[in-house]
N, C-alpha and C positions, 0 to 999 in steps of 0.2 A: 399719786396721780389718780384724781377719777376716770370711771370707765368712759370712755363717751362712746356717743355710739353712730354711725353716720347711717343714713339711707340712701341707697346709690339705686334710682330707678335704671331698669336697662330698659332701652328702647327696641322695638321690635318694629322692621321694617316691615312692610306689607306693600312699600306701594312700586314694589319691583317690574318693570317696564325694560321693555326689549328695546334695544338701542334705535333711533329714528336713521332710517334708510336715505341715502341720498343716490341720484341720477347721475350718471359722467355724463353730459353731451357735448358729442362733436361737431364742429359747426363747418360748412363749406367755405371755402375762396375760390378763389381763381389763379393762386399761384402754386400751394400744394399741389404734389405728383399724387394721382392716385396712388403708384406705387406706393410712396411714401406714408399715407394713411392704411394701406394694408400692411406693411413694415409693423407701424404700430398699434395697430387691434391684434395684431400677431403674436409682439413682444410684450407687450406692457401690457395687454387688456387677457393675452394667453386664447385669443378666439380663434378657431380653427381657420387655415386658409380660403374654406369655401364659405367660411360664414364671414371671415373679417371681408371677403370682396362681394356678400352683398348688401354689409353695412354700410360699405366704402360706397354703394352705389346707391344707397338708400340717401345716403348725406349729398351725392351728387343730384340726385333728383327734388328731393324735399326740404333743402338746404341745411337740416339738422339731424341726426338721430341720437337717440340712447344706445349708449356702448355696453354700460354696466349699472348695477343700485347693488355700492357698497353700505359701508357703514361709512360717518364721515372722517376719520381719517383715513380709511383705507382711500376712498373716492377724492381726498384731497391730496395723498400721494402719486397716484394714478394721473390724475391734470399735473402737478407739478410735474414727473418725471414726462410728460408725453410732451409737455409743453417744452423744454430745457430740449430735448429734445431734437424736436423742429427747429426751436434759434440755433442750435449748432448746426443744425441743417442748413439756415438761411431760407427758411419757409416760417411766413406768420397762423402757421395753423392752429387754430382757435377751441378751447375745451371748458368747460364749466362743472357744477355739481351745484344742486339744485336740490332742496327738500319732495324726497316723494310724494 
């Protein structure tokens, strides 16, 4: 057998980038309980009681706030589970994620 001989270039990344940020926002209605939106900035988003009621009031006022800027699965878990949520509730309350 001749020798052979192969050339395996190795690739060197360089062009390393921090994962792109996404928004959660919450959107108003008129049939979610307030309560019910501080239940879930509570649980699911972990913001403390006196911060989840004045985002909950920030979203009554301005019809929308930002809850959170995950990364996107984290921020697509986060709407799915708040969203699942509310329909077991019987409340249509509304969530997005959104490129920072």
């Amino acid at each position: 057998m001749p020798n052979e001989q192969s050339s395996v270039k190795e690739r060197q990344r360089t062009d390393l980038r921090e994962p792109r940020r996404y928004k959660v926002i919450i959107y108003n209605d008129d049939f979610t309980t307030m309560e019910f939106v501080v239940m879930i900035l509570t649980n699911v988003f972990f913001k403390s009681q006196a911060e989840a009621e004045a985002l909950m009031l920030q979203v009554h006022h301005s019809d929308k706030a930002v809850v959170g800027i995950y990364t996107y699965d984290i921020a697509l878990s986060k709407v799915h589970k708040a969203t699942r949520m509310a329909r077991e509730s019987g409340y249509p309350l509304r969530l997005a994620c959104e490129p920072e």
